[in-house]
PyMOL CGO cylinders between C-alpha atoms (Angstrom):
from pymol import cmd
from pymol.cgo import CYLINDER

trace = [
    CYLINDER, 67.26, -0.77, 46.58, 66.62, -4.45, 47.75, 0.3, 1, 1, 1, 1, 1, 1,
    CYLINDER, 66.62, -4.45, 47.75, 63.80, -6.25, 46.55, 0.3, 1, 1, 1, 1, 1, 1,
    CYLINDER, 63.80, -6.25, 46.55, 61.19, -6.88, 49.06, 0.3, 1, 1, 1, 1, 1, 1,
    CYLINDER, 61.19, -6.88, 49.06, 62.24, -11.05, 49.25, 0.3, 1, 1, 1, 1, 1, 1,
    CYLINDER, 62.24, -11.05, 49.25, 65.42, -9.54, 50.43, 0.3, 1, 1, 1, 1, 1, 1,
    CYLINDER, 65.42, -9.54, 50.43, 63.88, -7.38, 52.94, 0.3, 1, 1, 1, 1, 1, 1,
    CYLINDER, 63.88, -7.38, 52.94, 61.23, -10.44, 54.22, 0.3, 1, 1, 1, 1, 1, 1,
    CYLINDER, 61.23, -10.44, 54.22, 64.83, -12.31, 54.38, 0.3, 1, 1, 1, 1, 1, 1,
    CYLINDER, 64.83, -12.31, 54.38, 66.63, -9.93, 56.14, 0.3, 1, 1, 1, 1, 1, 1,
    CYLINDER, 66.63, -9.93, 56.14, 63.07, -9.61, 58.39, 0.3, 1, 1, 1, 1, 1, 1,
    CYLINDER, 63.07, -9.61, 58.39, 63.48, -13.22, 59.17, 0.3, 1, 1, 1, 1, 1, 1,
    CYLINDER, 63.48, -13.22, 59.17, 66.98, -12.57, 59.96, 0.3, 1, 1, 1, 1, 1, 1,
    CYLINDER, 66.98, -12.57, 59.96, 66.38, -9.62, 62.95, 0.3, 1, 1, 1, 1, 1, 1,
    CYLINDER, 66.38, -9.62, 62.95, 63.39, -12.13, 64.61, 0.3, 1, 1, 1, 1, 1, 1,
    CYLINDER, 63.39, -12.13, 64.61, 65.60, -14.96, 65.05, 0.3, 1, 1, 1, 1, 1, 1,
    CYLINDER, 65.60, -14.96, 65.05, 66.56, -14.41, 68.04, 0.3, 1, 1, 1, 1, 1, 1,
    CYLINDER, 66.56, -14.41, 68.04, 62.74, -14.44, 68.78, 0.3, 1, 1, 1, 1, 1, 1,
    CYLINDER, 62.74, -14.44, 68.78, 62.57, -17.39, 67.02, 0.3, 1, 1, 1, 1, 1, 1,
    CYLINDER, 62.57, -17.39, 67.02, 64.72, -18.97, 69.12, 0.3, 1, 1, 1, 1, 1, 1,
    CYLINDER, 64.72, -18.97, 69.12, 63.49, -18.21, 72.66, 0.3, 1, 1, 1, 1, 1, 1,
    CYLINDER, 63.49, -18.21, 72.66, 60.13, -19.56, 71.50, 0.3, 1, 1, 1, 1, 1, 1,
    CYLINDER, 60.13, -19.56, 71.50, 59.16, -22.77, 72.33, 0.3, 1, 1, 1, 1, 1, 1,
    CYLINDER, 59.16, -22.77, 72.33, 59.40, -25.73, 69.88, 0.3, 1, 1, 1, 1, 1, 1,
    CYLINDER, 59.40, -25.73, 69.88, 56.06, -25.78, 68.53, 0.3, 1, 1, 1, 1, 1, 1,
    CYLINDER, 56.06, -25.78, 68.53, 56.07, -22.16, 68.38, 0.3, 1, 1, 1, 1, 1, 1,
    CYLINDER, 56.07, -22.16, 68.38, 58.46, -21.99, 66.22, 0.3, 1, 1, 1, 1, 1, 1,
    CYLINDER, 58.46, -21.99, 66.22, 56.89, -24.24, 63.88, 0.3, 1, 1, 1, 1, 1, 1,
    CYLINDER, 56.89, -24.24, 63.88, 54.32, -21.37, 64.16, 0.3, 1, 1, 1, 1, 1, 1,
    CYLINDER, 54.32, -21.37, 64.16, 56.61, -19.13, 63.48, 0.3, 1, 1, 1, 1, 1, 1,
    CYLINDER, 56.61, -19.13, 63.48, 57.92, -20.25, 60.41, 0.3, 1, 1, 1, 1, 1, 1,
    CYLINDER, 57.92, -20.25, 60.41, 54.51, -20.60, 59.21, 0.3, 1, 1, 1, 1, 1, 1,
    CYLINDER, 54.51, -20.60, 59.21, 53.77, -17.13, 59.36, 0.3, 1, 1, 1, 1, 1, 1,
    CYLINDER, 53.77, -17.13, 59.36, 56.95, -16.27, 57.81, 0.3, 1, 1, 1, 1, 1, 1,
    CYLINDER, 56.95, -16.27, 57.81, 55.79, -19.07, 54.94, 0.3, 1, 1, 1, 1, 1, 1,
    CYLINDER, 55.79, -19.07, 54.94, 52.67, -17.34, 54.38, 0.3, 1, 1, 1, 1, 1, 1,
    CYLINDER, 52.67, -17.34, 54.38, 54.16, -13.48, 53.96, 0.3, 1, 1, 1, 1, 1, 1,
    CYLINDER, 54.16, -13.48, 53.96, 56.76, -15.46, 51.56, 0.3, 1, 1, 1, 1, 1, 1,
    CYLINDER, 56.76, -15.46, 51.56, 53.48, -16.64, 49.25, 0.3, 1, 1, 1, 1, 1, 1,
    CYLINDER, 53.48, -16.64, 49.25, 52.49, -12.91, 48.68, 0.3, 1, 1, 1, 1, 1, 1,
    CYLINDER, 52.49, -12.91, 48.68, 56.09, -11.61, 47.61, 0.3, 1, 1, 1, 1, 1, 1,
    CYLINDER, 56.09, -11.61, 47.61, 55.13, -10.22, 44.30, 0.3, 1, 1, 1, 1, 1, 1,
    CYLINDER, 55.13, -10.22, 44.30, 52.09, -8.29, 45.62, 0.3, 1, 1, 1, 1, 1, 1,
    CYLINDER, 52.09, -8.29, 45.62, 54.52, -6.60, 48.10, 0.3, 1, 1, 1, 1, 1, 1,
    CYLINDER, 54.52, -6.60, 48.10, 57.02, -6.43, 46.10, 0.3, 1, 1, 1, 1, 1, 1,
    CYLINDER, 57.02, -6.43, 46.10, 54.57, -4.42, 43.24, 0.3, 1, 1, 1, 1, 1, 1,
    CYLINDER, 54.57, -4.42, 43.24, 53.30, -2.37, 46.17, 0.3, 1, 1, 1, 1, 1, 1,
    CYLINDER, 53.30, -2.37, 46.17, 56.74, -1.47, 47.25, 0.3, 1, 1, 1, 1, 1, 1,
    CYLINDER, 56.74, -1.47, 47.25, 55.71, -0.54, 50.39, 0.3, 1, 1, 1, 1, 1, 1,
    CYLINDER, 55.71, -0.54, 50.39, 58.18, 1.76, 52.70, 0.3, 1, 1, 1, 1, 1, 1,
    CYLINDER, 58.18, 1.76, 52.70, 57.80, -0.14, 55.26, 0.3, 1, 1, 1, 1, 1, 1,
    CYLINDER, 57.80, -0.14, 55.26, 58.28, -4.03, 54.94, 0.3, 1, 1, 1, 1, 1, 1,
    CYLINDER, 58.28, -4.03, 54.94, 56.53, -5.21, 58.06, 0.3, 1, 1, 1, 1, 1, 1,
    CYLINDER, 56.53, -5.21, 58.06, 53.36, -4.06, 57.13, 0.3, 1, 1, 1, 1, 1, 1,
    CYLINDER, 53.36, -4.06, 57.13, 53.22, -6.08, 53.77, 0.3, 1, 1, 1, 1, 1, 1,
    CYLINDER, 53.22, -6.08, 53.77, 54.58, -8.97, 55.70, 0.3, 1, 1, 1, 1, 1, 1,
    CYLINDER, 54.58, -8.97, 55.70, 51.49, -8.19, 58.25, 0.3, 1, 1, 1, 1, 1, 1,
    CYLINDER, 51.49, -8.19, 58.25, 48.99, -8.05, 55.78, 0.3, 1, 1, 1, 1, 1, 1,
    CYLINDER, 48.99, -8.05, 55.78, 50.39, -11.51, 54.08, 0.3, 1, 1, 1, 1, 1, 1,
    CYLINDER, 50.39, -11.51, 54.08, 49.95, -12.96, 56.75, 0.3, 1, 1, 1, 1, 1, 1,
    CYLINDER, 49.95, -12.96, 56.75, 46.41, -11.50, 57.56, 0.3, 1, 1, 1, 1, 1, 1,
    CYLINDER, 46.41, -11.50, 57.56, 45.62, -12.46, 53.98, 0.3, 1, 1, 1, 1, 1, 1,
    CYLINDER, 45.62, -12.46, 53.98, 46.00, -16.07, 54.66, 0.3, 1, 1, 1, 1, 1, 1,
    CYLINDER, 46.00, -16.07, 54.66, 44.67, -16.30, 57.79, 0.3, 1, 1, 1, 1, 1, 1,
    CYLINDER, 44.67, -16.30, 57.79, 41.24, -14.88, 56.58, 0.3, 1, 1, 1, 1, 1, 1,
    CYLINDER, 41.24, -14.88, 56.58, 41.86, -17.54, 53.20, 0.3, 1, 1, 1, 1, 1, 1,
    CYLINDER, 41.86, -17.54, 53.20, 41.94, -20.26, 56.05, 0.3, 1, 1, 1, 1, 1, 1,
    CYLINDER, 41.94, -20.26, 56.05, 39.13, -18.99, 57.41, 0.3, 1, 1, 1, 1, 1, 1,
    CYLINDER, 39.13, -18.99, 57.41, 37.11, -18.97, 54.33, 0.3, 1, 1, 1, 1, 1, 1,
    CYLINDER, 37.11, -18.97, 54.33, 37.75, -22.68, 53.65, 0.3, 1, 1, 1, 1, 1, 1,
    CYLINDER, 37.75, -22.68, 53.65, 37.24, -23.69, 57.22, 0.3, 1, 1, 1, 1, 1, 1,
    CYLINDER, 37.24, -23.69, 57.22, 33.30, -21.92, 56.75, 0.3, 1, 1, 1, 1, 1, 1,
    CYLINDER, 33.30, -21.92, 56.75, 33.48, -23.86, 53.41, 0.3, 1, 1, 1, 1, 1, 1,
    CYLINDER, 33.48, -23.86, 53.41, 34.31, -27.11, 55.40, 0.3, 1, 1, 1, 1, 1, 1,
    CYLINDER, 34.31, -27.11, 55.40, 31.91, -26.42, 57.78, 0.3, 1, 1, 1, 1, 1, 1,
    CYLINDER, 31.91, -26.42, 57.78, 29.19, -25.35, 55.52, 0.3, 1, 1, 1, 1, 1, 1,
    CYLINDER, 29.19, -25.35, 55.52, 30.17, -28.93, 52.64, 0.3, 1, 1, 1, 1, 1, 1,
    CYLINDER, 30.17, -28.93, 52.64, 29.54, -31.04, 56.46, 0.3, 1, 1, 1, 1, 1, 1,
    CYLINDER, 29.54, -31.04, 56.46, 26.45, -29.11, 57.38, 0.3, 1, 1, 1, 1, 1, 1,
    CYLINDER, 26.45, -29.11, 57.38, 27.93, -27.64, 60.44, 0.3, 1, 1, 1, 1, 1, 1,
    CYLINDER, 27.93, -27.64, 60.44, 27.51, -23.96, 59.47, 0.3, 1, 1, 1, 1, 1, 1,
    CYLINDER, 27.51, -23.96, 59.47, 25.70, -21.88, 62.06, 0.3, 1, 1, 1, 1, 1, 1,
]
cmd.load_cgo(trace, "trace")
């Protein structure tokens, strides 16, 4: 049974031909997404999900609402909260 860093690699593997029809900054984009679902490998890996692409989804979800959170910090820390 792989572990799920070898199924996020093999993942990475099947979109790159994605990857590579995206445009340049894109794929910067990309890759960042694939960065982010690579920070919560050991939560998906303990959660051993049957399907892969839903702990890589809800990595990536995960830090997206993080960055959200310290954006509303920022915002609030300048006084520009609404």
């Amino acid at each position: 049974m792989p572990t799920f860093r070898q199924e996020l690699d093999r993942i990475i593997y099947e979109w790159g031909k994605f990857r590579r029809a995206l445009r340049r900054e894109e794929r910067e984009e990309f890759d960042e997404l694939m960065r982010r679902a690579k920070r919560h490998v050991s939560a998906a890996h303990y959660q051993a999900n049957p399907d892969p692409m839903e702990s890589v989804f809800i990595s990536i979800l995960l830090e997206h609402e993080m960055e959200i959170a310290r954006l509303k910090r920022r915002l609030e820390d300048e006084g520009l909260d609404t």
